[in-house]
BAVEX-161985 format. One record per atom (N, C-alpha, C): x, y, z; residue in one letter. Coordinates in steps of 0.1 Angstrom, whole numbers, plus 5000, padded with zeros to 4 digits. Last residue first. Example, Ala and Ser with C-alpha at 12.3 -4.5 7.8 and 13.67 -1.06 7.14 Angstrom:
# BAVEX-161985
512849785071S
513749895071S
512950005079S
513249435078A
512349555078A
513249675078A
# end
This chain:
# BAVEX-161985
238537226980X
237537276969X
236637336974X
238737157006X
239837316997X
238937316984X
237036977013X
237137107020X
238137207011X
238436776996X
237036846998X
236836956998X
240236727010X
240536776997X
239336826995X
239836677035X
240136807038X
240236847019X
238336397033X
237836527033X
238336637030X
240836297025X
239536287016X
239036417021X
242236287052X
242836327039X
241836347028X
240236137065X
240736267071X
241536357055X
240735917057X
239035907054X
239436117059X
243235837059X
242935837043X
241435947043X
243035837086X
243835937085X
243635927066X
241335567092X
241235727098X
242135877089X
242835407082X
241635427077X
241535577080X
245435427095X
245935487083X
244335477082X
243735337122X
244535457124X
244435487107X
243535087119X
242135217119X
242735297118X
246234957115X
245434957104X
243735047105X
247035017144X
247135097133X
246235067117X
245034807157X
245134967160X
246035077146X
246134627145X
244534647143X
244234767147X
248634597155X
248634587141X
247334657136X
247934577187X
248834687178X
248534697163X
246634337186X
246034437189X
247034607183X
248834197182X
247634177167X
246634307173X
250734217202X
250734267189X
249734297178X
249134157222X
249434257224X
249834287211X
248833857212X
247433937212X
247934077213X
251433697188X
250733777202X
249633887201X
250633377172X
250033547171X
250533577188X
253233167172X
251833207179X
251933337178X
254832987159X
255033127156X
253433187161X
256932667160X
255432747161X
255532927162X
258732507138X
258832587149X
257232687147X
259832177128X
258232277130X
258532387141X
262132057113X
261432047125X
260132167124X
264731967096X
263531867095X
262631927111X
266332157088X
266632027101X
265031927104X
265232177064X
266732177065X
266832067080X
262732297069X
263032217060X
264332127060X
260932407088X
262132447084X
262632287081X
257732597086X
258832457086X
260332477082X
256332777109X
257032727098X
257532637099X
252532807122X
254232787127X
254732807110X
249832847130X
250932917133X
252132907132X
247332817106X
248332727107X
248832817114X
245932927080X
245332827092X
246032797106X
247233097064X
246833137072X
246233077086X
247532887041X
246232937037X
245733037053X
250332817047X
249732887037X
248332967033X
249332627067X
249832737069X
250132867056X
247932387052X
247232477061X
247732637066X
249932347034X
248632387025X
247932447038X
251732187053X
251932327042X
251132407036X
250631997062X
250932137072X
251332257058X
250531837047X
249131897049X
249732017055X
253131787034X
252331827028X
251231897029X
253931687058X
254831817053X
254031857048X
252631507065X
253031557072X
252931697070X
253731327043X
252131377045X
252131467052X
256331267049X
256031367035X
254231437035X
256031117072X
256831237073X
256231367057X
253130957073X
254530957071X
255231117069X
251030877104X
251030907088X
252630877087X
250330857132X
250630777126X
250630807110X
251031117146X
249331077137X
249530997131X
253231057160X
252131097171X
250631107161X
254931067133X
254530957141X
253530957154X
254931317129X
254331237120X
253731097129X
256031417149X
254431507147X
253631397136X
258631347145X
257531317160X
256431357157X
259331467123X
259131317125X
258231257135X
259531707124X
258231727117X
257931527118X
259831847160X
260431777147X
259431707135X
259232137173X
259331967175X
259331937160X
259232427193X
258832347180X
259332207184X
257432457213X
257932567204X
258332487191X
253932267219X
255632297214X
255932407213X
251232267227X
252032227235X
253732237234X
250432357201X
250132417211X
250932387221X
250132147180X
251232207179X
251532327191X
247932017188X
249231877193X
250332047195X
245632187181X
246032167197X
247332097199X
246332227153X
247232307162X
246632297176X
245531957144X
247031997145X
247432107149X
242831997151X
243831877156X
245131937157X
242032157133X
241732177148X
242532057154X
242632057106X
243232197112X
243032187133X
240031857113X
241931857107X
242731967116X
238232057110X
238131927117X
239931917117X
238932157087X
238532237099X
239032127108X
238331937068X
239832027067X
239632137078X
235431907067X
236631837071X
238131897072X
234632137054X
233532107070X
234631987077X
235532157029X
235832207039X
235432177052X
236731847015X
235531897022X
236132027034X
238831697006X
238931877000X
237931947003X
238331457012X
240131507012X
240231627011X
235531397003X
236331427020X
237931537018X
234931436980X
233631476991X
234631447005X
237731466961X
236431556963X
235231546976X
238431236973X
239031326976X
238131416971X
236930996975X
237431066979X
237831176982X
236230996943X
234631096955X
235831076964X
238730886933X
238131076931X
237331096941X
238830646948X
239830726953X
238830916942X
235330556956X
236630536952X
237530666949X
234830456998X
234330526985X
235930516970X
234930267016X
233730267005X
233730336996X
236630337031X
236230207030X
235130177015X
236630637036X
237530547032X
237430397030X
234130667046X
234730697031X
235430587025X
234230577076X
233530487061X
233830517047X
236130757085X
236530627082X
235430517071X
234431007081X
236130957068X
236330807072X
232530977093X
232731027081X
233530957070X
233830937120X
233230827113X
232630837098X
234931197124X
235531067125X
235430947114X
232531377124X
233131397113X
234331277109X
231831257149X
230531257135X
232131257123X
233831367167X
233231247163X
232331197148X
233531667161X
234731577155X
234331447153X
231031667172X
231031677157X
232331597154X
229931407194X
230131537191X
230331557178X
226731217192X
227831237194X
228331397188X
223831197200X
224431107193X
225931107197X
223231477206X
223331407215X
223531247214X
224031637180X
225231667191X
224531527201X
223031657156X
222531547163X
223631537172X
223031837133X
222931897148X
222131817154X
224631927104X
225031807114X
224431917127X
225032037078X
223432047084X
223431937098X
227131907064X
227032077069X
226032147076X
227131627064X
228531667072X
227631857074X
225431467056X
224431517067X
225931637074X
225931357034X
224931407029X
224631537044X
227631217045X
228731297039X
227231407037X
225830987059X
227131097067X
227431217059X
225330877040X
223930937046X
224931037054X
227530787028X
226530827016X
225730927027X
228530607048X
229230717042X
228730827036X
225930407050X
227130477060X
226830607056X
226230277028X
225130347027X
225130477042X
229330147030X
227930267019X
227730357019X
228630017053X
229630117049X
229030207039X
226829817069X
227129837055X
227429967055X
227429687099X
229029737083X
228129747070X
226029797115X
225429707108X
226329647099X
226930057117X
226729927132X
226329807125X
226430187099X
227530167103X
227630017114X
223530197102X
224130107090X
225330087096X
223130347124X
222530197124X
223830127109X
224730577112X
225330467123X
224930357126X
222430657098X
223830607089X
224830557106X
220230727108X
220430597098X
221530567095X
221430907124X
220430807128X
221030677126X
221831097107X
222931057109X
222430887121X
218931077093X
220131037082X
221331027094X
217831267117X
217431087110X
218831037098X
218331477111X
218731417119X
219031277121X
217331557088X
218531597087X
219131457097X
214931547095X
215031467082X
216631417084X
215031797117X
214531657120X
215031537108X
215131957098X
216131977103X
215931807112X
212831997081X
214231947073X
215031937081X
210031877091X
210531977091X
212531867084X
206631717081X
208331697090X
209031767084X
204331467065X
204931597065X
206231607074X
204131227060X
202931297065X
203131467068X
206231107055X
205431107041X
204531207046X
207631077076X
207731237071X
207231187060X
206530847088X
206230997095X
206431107086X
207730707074X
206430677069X
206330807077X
210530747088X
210630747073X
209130727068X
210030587111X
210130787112X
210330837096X
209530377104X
208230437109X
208530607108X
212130267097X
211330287093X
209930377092X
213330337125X
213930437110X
213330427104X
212130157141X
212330307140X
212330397131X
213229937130X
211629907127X
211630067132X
215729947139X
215329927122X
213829957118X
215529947164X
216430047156X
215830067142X
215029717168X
214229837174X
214829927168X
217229527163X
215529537156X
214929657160X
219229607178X
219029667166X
217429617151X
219829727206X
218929657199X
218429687187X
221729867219X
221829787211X
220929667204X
220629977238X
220729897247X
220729747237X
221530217230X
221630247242X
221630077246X
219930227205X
221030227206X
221930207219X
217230217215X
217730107208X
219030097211X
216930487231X
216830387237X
217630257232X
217830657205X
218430677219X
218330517225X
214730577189X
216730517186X
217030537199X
212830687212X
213130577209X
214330467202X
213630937207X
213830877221X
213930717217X
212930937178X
214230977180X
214530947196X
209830927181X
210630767176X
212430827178X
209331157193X
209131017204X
210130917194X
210231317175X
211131337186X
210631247194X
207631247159X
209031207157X
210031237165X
205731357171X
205531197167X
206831177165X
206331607166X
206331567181X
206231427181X
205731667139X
206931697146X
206931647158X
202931557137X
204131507131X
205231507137X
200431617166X
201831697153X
202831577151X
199631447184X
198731477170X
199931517164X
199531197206X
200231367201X
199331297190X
198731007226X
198131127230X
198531277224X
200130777217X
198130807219X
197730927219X
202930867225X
202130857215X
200630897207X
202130797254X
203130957251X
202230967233X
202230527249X
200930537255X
200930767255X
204930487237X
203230447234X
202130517237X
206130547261X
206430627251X
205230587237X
205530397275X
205030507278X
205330577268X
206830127269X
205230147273X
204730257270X
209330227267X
208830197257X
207130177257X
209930217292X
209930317289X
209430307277X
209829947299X
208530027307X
208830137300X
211629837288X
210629797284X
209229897291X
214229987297X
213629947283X
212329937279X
215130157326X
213830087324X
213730067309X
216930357330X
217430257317X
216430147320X
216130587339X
216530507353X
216930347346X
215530757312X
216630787326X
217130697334X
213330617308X
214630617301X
215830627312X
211830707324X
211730597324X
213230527317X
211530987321X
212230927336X
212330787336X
210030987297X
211631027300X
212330947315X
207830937303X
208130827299X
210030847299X
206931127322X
207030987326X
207830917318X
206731307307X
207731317312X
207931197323X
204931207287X
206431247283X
206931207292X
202131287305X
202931117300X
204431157294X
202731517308X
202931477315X
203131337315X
202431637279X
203431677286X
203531577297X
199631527273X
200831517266X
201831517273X
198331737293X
198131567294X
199331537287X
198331967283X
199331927297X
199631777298X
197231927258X
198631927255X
199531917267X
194331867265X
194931817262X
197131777259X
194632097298X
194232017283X
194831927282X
193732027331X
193932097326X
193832027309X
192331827352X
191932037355X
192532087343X
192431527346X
191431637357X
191131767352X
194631517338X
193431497328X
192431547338X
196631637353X
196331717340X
195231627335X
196731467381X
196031637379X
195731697364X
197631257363X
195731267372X
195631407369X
200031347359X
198931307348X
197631317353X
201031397385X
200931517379X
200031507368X
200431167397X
199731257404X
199731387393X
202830997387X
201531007387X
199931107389X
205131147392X
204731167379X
203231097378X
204531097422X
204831247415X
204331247403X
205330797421X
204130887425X
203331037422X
207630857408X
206930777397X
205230837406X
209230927431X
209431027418X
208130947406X
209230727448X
208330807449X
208930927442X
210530477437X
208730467435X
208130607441X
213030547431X
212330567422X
210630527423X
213630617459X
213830707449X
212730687437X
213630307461X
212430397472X
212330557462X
215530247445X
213730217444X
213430267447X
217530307458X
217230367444X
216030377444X
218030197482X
217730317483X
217530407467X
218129967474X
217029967479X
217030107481X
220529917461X
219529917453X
218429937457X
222330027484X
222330097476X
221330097463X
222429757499X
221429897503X
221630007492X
222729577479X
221529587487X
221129737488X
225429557460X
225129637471X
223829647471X
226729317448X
225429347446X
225429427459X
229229407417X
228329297430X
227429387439X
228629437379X
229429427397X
228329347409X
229329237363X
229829327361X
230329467377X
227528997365X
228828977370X
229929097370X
225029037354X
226128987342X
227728967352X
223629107374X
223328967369X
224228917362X
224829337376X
224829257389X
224729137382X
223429467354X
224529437353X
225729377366X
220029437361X
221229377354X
222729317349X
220529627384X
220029497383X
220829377375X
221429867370X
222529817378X
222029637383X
219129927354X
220029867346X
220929817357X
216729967378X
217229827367X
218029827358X
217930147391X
218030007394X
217929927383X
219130417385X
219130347375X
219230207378X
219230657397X
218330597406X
218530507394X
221630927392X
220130897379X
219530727387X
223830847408X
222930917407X
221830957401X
223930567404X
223730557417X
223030727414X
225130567379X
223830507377X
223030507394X
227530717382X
226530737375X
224930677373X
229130577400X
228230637403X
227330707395X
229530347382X
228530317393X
228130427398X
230830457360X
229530437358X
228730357373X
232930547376X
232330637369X
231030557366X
233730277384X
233830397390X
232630497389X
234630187360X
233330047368X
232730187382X
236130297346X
235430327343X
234530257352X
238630237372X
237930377367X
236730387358X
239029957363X
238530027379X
237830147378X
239929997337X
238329937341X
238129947352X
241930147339X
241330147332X
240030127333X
243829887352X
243630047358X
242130097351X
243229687337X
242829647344X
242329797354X
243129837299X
243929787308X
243129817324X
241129647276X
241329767283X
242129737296X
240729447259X
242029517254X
242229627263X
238529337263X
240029277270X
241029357267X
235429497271X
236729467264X
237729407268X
233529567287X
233329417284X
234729397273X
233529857289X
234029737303X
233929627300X
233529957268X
234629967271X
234929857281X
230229977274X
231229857261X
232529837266X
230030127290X
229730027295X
230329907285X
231030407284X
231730337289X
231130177293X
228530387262X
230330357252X
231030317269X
226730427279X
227030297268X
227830267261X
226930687289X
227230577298X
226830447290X
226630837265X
228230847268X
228030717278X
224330767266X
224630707251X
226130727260X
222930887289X
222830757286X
223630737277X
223631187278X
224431157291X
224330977291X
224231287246X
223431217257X
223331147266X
226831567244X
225931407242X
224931357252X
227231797236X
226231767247X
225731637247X
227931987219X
228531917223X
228531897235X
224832157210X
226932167211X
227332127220X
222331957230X
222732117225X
224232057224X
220431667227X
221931797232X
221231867224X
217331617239X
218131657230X
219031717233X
215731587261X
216831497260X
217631517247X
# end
């Protein structure tokens, strides 16, 4: 259940649109489409008891046959995962046994069962010995919290996985936990401690099933800016390379779409001001980042996209004079 690059965790993407659906500020189009998407999302992952629920909250109404054809789904996928634990404490080790509560306890997740998944993920527990494997169950376990915003379960997590690495735990796990911890905080507004665990986690970031990196790198700068004062500003964001990427990547998908466009509309489509504008684009295209120039005079941005047929030309001769120096060397050689 861990992403990979930019692979969120299919549950966590269906809990941002499930927020989305309890907003007023979402227009009525809007919420058809997401009520869309997440019914069939939970029609395909057999997810009766969360659609239970959300029948109860009035969120939708109650198709019968569609909850009765989950169940049946999910009582004979649960047969399966029973039969597979029998067979592994029967015929094979300990570590099959392991495996096979897991993958109960995953499917329990999957179908947004809270409380049964949290059984198993106990009883998944009982049965590991490595550190490292103790803690990819308490990291299912945030998933779950956050998923269904329970933020005692969240807290009492971060603790336990913080007494886990007194017992040892790899740096890339440690790593993880910090961006963990720093959205509980976020979620929590203390900002801070936020910003502090983000900025610590901006070049060792590979909690992709939390969220993507632009995302990560988002929430970076918005707690900065809230918490930090104007120097760590600008030293740990305003001049973070791992952020000025981020950046860069923005402004030349908007500038992708132009030949050119006016440096006002570019300001106003990032809500900044024209002089910011001017300022960042100048420091990126200077530094090579950037395809266009500004032209100063009529106030507009014309883009100047590499052509591949040319940059392949340019690359072809720059081997070419190599070739012909490394040809020249020799033959002086050669007459001595």
């Amino acid at each position: 259940m861990e992403g990979e690059e930019g692979n969120q965790q299919p549950q966590l993407v269906l809990a941002h649109k499930l927020f989305l659906l309890t907003q007023n500020d979402v227009d009525d189009i809007e919420k058809v489409r997401l009520r869309d998407e997440v019914f069939n999302f939970i029609i395909a992952n057999d997810m009766a008891p969360l659609y239970e629920t959300l029948v109860a909250n009035k969120i939708f109404n109650l198709d019968q046959k569609a909850l009765d054809s989950m169940r049946a789904k999910i009582e004979e996928e649960l047969k399966k995962l029973d039969e597979k634990i029998a067979d592994a404490e029967e015929n094979l080790g300990e570590s099959e046994v392991r495996e096979a509560h897991l993958a109960k306890s995953l499917f329990y997740i999957r179908i947004g069962d809270k409380e049964k998944a949290l059984e198993q993920l106990k009883l998944t527990e009982s049965k590991t010995v490595a550190v490292g494997q103790k803690m990819d169950l308490v990291f299912y376990t945030l998933q779950i919290g956050f998923f269904h915003k329970d933020f005692d379960l969240i807290s009492k997590s971060i603790d336990k996985a913080k007494n886990l690495f007194e017992e040892g735990g790899d740096w890339e796990r440690k790593n993880r936990l910090k961006v963990f911890e720093g959205l509980y905080c976020m979620s929590t507004r203390n900002f801070k401690k936020a910003a502090d665990l983000f900025l610590d986690s901006i070049s060792t970031f590979t909690t992709y099933e939390l969220f993507p990196y632009d995302t990560f790198v988002f929430y970076t700068v918005l707690t900065s800016i809230i918490s930090l004062d104007r120097v760590s500003l600008k030293q740990k964001v305003v001049d973070a390379p791992e952020i000025l990427t981020i950046r860069t990547v923005v402004y030349s998908q908007f500038l992708e779409s132009y030949k050119s466009v006016t440096i006002e509309a570019m300001a106003k489509a990032f809500g900044v001001t024209v002089d910011f504008i001017d300022l960042e684009l100048s420091r990126f295209i200077a530094a090579g980042k950037l395809h266009c120039k500004i032209d100063k005079v009529a106030g507009v941005l014309e883009t100047n996209r590499p052509d591949a047929k040319n940059a392949l030309y340019q690359e072809t001769v720059k081997h070419g004079d190599n070739l012909l120096n490394r040809i020249q060397n020799l033959s002086r050689v050669i007459d001595l």
